[in-house]
N, C-alpha and C positions, 0 to 999 in steps of 0.2 A: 577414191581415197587410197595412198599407198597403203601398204602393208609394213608393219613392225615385224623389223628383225634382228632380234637380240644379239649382242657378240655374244661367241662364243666365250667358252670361259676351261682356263689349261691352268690346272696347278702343279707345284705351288702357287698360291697368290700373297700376297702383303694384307694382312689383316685388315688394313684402312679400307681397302678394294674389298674385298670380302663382304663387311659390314657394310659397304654404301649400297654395295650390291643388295644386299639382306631390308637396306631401305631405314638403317636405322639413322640414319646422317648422310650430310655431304663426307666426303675423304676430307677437307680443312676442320669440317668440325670433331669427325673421329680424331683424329692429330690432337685436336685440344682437347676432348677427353682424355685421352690415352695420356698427356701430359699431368693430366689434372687428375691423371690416378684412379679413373672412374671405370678402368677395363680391366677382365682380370682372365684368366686361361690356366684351369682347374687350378683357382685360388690362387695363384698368385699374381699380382700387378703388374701388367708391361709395361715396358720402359721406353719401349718405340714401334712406330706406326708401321716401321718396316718388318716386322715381326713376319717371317712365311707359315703359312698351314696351306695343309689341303680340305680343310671344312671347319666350321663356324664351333663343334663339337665339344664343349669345355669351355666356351667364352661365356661370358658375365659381364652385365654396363648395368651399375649400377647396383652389383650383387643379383641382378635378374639373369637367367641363362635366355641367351639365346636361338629362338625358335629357327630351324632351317628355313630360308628365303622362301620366300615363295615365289611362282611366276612370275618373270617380269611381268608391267606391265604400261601402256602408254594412253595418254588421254588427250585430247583438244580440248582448249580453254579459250571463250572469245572474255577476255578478260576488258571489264569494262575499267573507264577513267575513274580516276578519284582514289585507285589504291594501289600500295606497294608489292612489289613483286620480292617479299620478304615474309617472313614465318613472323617476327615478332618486330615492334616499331616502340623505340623508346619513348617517344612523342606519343603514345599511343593511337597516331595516324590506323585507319583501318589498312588490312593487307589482303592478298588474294584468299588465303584462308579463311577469310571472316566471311569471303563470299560463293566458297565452293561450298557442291551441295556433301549431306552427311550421308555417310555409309563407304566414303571413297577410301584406300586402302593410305598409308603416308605417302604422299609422290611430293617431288622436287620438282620445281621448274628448271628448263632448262634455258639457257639463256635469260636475258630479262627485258622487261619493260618498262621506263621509267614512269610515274604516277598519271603523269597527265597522256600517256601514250597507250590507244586501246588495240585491239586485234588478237590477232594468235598466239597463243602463251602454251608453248608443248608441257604438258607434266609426268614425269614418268619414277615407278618405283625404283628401278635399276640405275646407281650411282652411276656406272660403268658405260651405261649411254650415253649419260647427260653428257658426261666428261668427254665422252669420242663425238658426239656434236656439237660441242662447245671448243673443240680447240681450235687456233683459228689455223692452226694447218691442216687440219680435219677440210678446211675451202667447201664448209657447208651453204648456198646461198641463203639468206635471208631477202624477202620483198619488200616492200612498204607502198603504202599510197598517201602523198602527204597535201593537203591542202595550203597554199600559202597567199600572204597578202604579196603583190609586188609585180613587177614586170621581167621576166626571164624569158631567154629562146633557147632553143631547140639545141643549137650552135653552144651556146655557154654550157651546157647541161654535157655535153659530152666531152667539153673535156675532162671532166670526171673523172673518166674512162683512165686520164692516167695518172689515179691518183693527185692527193693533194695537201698540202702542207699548212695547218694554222694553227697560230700560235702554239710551234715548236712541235706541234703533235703530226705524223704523219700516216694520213688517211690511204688505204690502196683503192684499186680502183672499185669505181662506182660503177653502175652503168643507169641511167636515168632519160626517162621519155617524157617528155610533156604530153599528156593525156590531152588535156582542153583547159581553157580560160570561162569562166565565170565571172564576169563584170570585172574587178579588181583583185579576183583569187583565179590562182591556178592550179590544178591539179598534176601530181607527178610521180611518176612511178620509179622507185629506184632499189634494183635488185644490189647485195655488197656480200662478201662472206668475212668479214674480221667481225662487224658487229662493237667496237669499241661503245663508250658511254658516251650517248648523245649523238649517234655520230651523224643520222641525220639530220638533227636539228642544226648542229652545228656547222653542219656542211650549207642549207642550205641557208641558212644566216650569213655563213660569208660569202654568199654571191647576191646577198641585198633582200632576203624575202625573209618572210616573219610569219612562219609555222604556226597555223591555226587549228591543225586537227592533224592525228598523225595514227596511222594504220598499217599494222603489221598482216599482212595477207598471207604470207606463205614463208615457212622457214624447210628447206629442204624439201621431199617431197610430199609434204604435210601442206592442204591450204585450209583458210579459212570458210571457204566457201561461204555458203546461206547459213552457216552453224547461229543462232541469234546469241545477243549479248547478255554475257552472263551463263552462256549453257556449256555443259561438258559434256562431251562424248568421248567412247574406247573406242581403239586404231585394234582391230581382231592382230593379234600378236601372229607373226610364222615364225617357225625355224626357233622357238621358244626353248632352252633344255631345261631338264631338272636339275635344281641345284642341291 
């Protein structure tokens, strides 16, 4: 298993960055606190997310002060089907939270996984990671291994490779291997680094197959390995600083 390595961190930093780091929010949802007048830096209310400090020291959300961050840190999640990869569900649908075990520190996921899709779900306390994993210029790869009903070869699968266009939306490249055929399912491994919504499913829909089981194996150099479903384990942190 790789090793976690924190970015580093150079101030000034932007208050929003600060706090995601500190693990109290994403940066979008500090943004709408800090709108909503719910942050304050020795008593008085900021006015914007862009606000520079060199430490957390005098902040308040909520009129609570803010405790110094603690150690990043990062987990593996084989996040099983049936739940969202969201902190709260207006539908009251269950979310990964309902199914992580307790004593865990707040962590965000990074990336997502849509309800009915299981596998590898990274969760880490540091804002400031997710975010450098998540961009899609970051050309972090994510895997999958997806089961489908249909007849595909080897040949249609690569041209993936250069990208591809549906409905209006434009996919980059893929890179995807037909693993093996099971009676009328086949199995197919397809490495991508943008990670758009859906994008496997939709990708493999428009070349005629219908997505029956879909797994996330490895998202950078994080895999899933033999982790069982449902279980969470910590990535031992290196190059960690104090904040």
């Amino acid at each position: 298993m790789s090793e976690y390595r924190a970015p580093r961190q150079e101030p000034p930093q932007r208050i929003a960055k600060l706090l995601a780091r500190a693990g109290v929010a994403s940066r979008r949802e500090i943004e709408r606190m800090i709108a909503e007048g719910r942050i304050a830096l020795d008593g008085v209310t900021l006015a914007t997310p862009a606000t520079l400090l060199t430490s957390l020291k005098g902040i308040t959300v909520d009129g609570k002060p803010i405790k110094a961050a603690a150690p990043a840190r990062l987990f593996l999640f084989n996040k099983p089907t049936g739940v969202l990869t969201t902190e709260r569900d207006p539908q009251g649908r269950p979310t990964i939270y309902d199914r992580l075990p307790k004593g865990l520190p707040r962590v965000m996921p990074i990336g997502r996984l849509d309800m009915n899709t299981e596998g590898l779900l990274l969760l880490t306390s540091d804002g400031g990671y997710k975010r450098q994993m998540e961009l899609p210029a970051s050309g972090v790869p994510r895997t999958y291994r997806a089961r489908a009903y249909g007849q595909i070869s080897q040949q249609q699968l690569e041209t993936l490779a250069e990208g591809i266009s549906i409905g209006g939306v434009q996919y980059g490249s893929i890179n995807a291997n037909l693993e093996r055929r099971t009676g009328a399912n086949v199995w197919i491994e397809l490495t991508l680094t943008e990670g758009k919504n859906r994008e496997v499913r939709r990708v493999l829909e428009h070349l005629g197959l219908k997505v029956s089981r879909l797994i996330r194996v490895a998202y950078g150099p994080y895999l899933l390995g033999d982790l069982a479903m449902g279980a969470v384990v910590e990535v031992k942190a290196q190059g960690t600083r104090g904040r």
